[in-house]
PyMOL Python script that loads the backbone (N, CA, C, O; Angstrom):
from pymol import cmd

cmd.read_pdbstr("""\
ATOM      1  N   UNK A   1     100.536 110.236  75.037  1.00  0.00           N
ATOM      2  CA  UNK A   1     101.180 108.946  75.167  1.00  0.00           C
ATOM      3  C   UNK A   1     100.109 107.875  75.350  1.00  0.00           C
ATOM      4  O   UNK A   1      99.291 107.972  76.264  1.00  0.00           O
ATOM      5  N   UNK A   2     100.103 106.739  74.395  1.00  0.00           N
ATOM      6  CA  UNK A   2      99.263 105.693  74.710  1.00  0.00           C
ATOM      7  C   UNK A   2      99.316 104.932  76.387  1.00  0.00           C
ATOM      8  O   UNK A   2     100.127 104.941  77.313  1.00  0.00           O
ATOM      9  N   UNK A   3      98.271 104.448  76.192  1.00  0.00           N
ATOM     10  CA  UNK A   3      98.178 103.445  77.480  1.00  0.00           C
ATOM     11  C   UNK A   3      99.058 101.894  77.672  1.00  0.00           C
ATOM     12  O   UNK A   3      99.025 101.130  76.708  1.00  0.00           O
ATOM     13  N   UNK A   4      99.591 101.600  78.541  1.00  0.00           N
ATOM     14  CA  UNK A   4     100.083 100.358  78.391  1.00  0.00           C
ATOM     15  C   UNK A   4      99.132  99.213  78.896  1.00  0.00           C
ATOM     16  O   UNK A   4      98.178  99.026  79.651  1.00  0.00           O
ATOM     17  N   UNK A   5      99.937  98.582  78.057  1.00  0.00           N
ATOM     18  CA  UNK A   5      98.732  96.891  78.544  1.00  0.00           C
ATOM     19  C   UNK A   5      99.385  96.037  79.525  1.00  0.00           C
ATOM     20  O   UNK A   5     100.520  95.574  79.635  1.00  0.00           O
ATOM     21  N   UNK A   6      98.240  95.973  80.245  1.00  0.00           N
ATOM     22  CA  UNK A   6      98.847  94.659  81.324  1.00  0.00           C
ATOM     23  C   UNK A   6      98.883  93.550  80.979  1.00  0.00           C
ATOM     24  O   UNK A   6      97.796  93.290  80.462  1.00  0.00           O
ATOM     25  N   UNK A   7      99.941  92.181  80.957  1.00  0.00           N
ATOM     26  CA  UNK A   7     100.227  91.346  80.923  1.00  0.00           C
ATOM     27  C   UNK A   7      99.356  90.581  81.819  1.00  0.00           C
ATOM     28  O   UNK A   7      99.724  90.102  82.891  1.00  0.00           O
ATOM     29  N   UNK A   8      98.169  90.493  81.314  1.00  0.00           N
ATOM     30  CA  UNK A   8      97.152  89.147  82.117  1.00  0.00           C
ATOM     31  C   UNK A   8      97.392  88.012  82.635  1.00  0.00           C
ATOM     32  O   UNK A   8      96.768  87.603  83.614  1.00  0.00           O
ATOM     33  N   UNK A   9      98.523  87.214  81.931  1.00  0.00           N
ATOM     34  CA  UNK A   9      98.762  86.261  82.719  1.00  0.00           C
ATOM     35  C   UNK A   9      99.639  86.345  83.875  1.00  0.00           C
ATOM     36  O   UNK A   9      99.467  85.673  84.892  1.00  0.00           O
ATOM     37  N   UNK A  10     100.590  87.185  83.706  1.00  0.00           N
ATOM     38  CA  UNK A  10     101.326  87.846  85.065  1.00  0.00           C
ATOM     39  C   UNK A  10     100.068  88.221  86.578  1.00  0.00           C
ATOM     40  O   UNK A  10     100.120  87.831  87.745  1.00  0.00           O
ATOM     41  N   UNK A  11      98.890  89.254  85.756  1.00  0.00           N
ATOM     42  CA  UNK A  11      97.938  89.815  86.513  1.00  0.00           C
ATOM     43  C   UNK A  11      97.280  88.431  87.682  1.00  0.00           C
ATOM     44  O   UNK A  11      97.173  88.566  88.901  1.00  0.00           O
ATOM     45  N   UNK A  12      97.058  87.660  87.198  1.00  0.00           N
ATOM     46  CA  UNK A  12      96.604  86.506  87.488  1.00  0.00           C
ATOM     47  C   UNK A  12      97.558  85.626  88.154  1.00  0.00           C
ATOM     48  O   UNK A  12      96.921  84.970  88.978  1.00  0.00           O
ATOM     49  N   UNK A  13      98.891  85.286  88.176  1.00  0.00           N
ATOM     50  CA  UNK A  13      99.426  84.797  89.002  1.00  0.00           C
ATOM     51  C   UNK A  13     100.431  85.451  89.979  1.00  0.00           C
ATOM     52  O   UNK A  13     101.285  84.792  90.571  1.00  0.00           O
ATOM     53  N   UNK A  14     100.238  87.131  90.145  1.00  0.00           N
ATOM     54  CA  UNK A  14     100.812  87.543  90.987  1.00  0.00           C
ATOM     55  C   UNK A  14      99.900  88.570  91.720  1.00  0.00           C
ATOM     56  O   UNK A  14      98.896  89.028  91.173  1.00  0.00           O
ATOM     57  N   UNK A  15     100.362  88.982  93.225  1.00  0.00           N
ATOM     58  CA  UNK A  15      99.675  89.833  94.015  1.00  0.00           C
ATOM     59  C   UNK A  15     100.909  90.591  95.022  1.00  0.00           C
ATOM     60  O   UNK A  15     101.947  90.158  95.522  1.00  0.00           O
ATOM     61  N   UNK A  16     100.101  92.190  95.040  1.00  0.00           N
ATOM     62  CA  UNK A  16     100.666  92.806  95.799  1.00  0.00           C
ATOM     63  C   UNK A  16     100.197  92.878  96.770  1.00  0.00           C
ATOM     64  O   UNK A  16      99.044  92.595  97.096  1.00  0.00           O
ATOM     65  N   UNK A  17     101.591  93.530  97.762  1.00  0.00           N
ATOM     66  CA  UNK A  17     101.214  93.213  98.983  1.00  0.00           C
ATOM     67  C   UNK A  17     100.674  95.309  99.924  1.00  0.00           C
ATOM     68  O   UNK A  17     100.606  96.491  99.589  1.00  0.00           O
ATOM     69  N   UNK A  18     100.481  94.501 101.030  1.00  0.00           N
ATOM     70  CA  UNK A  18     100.096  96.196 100.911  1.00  0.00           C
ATOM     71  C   UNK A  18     101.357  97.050 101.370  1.00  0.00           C
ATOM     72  O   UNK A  18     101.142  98.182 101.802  1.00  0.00           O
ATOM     73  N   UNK A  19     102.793  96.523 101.295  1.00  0.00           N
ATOM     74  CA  UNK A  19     103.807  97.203 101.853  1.00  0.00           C
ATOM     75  C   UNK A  19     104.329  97.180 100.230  1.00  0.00           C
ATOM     76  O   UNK A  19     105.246  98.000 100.293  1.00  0.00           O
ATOM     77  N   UNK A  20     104.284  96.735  98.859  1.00  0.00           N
ATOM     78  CA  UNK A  20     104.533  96.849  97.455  1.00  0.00           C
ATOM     79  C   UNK A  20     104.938  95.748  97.480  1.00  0.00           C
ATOM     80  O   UNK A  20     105.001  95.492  96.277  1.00  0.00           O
ATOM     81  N   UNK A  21     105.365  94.634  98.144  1.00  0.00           N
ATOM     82  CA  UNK A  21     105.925  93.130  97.452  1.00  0.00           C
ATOM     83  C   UNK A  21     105.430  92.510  96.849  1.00  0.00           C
ATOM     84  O   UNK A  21     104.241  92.435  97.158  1.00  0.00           O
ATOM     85  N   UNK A  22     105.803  91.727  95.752  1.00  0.00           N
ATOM     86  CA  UNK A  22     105.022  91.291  95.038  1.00  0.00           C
ATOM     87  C   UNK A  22     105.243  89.698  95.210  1.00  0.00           C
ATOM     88  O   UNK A  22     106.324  89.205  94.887  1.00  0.00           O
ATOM     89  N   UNK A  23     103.976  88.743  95.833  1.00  0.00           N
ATOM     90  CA  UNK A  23     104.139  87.515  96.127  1.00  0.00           C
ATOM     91  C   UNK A  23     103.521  86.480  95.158  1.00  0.00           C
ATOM     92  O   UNK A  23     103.182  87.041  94.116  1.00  0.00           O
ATOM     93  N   UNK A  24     103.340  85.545  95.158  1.00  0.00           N
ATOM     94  CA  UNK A  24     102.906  84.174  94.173  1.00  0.00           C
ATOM     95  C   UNK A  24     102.828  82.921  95.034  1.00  0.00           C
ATOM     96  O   UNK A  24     103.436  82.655  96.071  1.00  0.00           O
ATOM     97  N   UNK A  25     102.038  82.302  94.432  1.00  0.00           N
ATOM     98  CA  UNK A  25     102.128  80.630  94.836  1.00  0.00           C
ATOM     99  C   UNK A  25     103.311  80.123  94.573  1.00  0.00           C
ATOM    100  O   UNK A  25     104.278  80.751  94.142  1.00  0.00           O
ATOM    101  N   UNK A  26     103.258  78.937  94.835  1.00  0.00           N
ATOM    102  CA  UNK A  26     104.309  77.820  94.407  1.00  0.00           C
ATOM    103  C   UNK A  26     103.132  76.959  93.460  1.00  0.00           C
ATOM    104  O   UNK A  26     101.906  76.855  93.427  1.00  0.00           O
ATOM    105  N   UNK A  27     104.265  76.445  92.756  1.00  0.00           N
ATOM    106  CA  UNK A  27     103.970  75.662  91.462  1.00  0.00           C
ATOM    107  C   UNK A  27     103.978  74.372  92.016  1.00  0.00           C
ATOM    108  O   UNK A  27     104.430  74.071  93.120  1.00  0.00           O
ATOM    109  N   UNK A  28     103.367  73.502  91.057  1.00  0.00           N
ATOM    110  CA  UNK A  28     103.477  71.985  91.171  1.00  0.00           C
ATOM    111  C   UNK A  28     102.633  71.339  93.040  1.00  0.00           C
ATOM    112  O   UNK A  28     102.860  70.476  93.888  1.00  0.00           O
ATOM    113  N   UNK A  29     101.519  72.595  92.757  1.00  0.00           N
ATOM    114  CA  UNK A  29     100.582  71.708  94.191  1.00  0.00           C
ATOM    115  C   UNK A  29      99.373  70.634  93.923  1.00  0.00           C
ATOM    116  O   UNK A  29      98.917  69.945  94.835  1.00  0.00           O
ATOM    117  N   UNK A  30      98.941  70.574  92.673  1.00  0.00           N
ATOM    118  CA  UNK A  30      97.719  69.722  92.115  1.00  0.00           C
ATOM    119  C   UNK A  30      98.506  68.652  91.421  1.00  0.00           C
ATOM    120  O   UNK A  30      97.710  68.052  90.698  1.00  0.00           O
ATOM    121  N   UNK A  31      99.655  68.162  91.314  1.00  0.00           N
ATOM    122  CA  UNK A  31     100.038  67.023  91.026  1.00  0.00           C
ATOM    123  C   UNK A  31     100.785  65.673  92.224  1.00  0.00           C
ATOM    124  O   UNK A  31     101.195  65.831  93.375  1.00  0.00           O
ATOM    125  N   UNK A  32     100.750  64.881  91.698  1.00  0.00           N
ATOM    126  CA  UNK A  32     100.885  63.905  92.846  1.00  0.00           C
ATOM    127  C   UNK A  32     100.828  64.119  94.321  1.00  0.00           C
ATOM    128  O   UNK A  32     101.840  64.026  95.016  1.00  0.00           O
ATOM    129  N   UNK A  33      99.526  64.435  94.855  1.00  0.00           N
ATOM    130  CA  UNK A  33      99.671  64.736  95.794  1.00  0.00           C
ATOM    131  C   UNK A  33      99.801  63.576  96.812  1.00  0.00           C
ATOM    132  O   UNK A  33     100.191  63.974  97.910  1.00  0.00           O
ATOM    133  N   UNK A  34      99.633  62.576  96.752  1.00  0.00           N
ATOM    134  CA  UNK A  34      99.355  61.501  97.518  1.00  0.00           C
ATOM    135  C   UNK A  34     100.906  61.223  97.842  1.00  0.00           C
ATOM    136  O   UNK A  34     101.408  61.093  98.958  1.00  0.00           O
ATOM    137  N   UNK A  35     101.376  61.180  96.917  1.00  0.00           N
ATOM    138  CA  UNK A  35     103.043  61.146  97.411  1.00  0.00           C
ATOM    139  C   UNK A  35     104.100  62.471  98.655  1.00  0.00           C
ATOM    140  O   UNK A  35     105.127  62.393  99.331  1.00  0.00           O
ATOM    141  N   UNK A  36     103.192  63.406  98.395  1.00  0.00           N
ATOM    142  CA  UNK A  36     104.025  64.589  98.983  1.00  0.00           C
ATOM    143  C   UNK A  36     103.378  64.116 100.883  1.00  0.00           C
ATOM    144  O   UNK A  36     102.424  63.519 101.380  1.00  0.00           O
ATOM    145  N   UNK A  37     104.326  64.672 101.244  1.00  0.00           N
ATOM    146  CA  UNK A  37     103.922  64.695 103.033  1.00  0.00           C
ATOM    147  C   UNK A  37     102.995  65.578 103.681  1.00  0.00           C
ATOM    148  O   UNK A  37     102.394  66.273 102.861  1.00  0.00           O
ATOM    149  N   UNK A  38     102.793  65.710 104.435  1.00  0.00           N
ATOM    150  CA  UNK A  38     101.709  66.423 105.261  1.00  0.00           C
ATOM    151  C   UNK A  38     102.280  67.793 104.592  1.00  0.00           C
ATOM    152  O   UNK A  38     101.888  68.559 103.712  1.00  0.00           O
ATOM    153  N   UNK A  39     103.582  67.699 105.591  1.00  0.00           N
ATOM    154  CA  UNK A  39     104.347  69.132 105.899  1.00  0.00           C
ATOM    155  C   UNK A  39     104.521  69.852 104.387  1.00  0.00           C
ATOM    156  O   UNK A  39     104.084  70.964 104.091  1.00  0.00           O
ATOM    157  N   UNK A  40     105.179  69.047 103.606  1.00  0.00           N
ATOM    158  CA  UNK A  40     105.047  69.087 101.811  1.00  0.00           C
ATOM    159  C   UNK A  40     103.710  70.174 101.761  1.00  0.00           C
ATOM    160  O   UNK A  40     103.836  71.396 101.836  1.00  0.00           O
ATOM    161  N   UNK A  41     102.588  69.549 101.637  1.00  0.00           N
ATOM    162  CA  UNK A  41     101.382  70.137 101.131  1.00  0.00           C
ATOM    163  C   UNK A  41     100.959  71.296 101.903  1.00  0.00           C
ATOM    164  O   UNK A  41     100.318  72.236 101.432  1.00  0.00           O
ATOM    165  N   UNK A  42     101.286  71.204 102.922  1.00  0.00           N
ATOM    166  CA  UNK A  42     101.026  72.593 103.711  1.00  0.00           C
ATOM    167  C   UNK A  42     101.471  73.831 103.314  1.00  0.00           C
ATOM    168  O   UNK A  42     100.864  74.883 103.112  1.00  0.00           O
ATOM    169  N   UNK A  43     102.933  73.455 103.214  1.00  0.00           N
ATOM    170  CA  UNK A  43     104.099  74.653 102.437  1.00  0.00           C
ATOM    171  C   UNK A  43     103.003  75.083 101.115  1.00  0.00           C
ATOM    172  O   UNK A  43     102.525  76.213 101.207  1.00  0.00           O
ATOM    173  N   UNK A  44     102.698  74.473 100.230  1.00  0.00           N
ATOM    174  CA  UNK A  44     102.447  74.907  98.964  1.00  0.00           C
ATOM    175  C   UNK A  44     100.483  75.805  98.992  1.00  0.00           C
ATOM    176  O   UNK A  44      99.854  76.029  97.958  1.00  0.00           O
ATOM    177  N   UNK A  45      99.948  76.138 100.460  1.00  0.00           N
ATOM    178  CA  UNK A  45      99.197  77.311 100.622  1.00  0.00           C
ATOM    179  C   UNK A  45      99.616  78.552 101.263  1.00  0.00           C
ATOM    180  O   UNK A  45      98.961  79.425 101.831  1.00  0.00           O
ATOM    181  N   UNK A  46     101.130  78.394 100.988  1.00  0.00           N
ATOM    182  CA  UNK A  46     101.645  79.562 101.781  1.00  0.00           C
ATOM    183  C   UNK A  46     102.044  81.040 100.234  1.00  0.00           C
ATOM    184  O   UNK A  46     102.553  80.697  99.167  1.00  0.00           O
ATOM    185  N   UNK A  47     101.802  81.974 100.429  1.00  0.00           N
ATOM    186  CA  UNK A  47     102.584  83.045  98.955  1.00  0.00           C
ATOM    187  C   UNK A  47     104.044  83.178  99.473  1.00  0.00           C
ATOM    188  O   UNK A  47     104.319  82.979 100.656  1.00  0.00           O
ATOM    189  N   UNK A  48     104.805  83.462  98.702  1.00  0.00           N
ATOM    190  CA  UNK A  48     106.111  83.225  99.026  1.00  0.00           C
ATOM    191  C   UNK A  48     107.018  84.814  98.064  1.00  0.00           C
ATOM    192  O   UNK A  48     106.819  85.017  96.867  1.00  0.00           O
ATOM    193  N   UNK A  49     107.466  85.247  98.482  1.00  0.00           N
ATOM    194  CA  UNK A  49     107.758  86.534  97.692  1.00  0.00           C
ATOM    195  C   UNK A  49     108.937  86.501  96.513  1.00  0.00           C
ATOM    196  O   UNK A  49     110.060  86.052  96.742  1.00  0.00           O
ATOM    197  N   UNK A  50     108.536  87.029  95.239  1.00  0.00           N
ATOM    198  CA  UNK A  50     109.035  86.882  94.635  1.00  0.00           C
ATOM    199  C   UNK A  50     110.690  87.414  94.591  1.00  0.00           C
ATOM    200  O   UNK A  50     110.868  88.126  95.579  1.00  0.00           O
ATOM    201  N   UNK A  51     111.377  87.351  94.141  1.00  0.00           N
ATOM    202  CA  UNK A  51     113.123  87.663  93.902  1.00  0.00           C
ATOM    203  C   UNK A  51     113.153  89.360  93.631  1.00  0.00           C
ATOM    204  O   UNK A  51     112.292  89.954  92.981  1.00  0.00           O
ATOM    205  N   UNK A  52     113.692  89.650  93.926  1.00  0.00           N
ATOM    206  CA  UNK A  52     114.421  91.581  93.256  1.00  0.00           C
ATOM    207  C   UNK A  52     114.581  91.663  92.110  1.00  0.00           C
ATOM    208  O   UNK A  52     114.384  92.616  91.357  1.00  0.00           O
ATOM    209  N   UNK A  53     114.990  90.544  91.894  1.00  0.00           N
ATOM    210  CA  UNK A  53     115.325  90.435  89.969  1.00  0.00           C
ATOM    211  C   UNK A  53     113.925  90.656  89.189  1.00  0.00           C
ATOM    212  O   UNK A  53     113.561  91.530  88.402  1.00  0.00           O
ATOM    213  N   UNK A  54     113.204  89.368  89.792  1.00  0.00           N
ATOM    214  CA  UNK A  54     111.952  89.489  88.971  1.00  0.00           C
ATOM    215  C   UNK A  54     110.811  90.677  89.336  1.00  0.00           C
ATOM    216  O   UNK A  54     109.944  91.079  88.560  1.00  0.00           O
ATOM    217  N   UNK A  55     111.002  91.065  90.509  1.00  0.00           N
ATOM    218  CA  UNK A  55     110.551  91.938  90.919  1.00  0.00           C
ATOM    219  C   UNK A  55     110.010  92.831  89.673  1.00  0.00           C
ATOM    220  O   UNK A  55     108.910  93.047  89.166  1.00  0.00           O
ATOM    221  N   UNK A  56     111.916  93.411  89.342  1.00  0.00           N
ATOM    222  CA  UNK A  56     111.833  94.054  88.016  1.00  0.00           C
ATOM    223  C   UNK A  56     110.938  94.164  87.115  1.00  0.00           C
ATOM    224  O   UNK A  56     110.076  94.979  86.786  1.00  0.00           O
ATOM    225  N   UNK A  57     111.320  93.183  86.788  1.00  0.00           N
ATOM    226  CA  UNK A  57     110.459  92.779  85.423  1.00  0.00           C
ATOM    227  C   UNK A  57     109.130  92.877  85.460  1.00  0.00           C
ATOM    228  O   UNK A  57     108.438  93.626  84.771  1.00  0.00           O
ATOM    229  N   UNK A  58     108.691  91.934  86.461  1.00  0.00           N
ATOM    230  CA  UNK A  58     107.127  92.179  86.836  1.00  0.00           C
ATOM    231  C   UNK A  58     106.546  93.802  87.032  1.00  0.00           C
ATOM    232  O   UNK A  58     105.316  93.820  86.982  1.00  0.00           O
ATOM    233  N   UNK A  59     106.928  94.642  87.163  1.00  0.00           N
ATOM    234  CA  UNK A  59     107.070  95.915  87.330  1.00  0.00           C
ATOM    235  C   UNK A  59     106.404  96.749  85.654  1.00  0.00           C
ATOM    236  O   UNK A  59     105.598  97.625  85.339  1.00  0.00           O
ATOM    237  N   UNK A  60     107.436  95.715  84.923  1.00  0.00           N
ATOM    238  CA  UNK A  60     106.866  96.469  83.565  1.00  0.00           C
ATOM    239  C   UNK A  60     105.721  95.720  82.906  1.00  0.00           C
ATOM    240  O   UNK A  60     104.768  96.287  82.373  1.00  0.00           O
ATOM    241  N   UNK A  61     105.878  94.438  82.978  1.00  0.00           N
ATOM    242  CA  UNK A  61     104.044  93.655  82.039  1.00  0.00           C
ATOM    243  C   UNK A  61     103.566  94.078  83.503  1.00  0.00           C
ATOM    244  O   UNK A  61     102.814  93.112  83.632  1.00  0.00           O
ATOM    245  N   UNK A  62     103.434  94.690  84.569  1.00  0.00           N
ATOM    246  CA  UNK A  62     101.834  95.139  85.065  1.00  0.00           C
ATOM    247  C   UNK A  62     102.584  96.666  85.611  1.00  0.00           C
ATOM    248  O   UNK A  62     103.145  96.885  86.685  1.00  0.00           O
ATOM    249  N   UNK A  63     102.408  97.388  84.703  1.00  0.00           N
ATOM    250  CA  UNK A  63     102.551  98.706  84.707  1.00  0.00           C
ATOM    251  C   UNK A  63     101.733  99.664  85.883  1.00  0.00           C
ATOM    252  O   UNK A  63     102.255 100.642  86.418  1.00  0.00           O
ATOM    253  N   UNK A  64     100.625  99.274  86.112  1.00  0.00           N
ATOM    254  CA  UNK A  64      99.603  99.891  86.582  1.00  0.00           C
ATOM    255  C   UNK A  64      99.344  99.206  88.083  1.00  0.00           C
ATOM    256  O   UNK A  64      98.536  99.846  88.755  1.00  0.00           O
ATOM    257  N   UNK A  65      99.841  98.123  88.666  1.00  0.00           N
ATOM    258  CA  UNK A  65     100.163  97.945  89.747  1.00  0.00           C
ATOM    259  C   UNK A  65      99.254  96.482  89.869  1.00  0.00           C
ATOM    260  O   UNK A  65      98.902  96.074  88.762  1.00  0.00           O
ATOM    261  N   UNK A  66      98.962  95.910  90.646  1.00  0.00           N
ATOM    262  CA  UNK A  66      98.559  94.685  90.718  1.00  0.00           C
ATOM    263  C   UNK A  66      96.875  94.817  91.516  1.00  0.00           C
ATOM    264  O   UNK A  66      96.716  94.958  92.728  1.00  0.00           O
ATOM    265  N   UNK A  67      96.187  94.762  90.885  1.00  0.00           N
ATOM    266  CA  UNK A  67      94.744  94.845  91.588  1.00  0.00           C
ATOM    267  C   UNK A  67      94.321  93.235  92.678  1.00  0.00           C
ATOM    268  O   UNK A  67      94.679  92.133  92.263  1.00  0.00           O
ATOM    269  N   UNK A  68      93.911  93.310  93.397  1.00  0.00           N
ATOM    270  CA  UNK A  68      93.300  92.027  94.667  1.00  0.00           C
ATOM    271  C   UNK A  68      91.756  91.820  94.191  1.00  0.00           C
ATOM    272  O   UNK A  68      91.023  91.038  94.796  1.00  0.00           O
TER     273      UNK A  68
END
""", "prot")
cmd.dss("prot")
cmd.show_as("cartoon", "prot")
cmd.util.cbc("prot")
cmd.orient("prot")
């Protein structure tokens, strides 16, 4: 059976955790920042865990598990 390929751009914006969750940034932190609030910008260095649904999915473009 061939090897599967990992989905690089997935590889790159997601990370596992060491209990298997798979977390991500939040989007939209390098734009207007001058407008967002303290509290705003703080939130967006936090990883935030992804859904069950996508979970899924993410499961199959990184077959081989998520490297740190």
């Amino acid at each position: 059976m061939p090897k599967l390929k990992t989905h690089k751009g997935a590889a790159r914006r997601f990370r596992q955790t060491g209990t298997g969750k798979i977390v991500r940034m939040k989007g939209g932190r390098s734009h207007f920042r001058r407008k967002k609030s303290a509290a705003a910008k703080r939130l967006f260095s936090r990883k935030i865990a992804t859904s069950p649904a996508d979970q899924k999915k993410l499961r199959q473009v990184l077959p081989y598990g998520i490297d740190k």
